[in-house]
C-alpha positions in Angstrom: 0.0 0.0 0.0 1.5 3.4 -0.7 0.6 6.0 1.6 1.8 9.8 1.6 1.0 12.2 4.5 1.9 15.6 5.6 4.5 14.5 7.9 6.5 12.6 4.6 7.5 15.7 3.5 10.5 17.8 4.2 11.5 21.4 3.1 15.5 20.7 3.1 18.2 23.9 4.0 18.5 24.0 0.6 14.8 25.0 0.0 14.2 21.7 -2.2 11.3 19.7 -0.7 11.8 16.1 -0.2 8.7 13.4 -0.1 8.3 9.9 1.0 6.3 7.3 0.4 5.4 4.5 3.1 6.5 1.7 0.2 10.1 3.2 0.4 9.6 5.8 -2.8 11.5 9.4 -2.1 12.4 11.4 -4.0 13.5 15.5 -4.0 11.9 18.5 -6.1 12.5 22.1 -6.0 9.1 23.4 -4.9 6.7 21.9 -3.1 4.1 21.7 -5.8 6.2 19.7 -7.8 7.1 17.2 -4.9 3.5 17.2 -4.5 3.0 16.8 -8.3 5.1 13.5 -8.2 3.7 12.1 -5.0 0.0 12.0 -6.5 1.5 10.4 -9.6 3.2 7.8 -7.2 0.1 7.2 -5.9 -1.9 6.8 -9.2 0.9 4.6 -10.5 0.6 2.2 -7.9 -3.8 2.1 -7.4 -3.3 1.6 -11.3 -1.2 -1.2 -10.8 -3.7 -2.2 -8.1 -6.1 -2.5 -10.6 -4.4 -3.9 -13.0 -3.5 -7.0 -10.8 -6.9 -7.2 -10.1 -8.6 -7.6 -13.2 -5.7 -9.4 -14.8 -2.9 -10.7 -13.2 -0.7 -12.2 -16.4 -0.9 -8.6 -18.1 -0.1 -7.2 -14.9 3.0 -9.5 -14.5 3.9 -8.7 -18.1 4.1 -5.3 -17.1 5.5 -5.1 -14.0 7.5 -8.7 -13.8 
């Protein structure tokens, strides 16, 4: 499961914004929008490979496999 909350994310010295996913994703962006930007995409990516899985687990493995 891939969860993201408000405590996952970190304005660095630097004034980059880092942002972490439960599932071990991170990753660093120069403004918050955009770490926040790549953390919904995380989490689309993954329900979508929820689904995927779900409804067909060969073209899922082909995918992700």
């Amino acid at each position: 499961m891939c969860i993201i909350e408000c405590d996952d994310v970190n304005v660095n010295d630097d004034g980059t914004v880092s942002i972490w996913c439960y599932c071990g994703w991170g990753e660093t962006h120069p403004t918050a929008d955009a770490a926040d930007a790549a953390g919904r995409a995380h989490i689309e990516a993954f329900d979508e490979s929820e689904r995927l899985y779900d409804e067909n687990p060969a073209a899922w493995a082909e995918r992700y496999a």
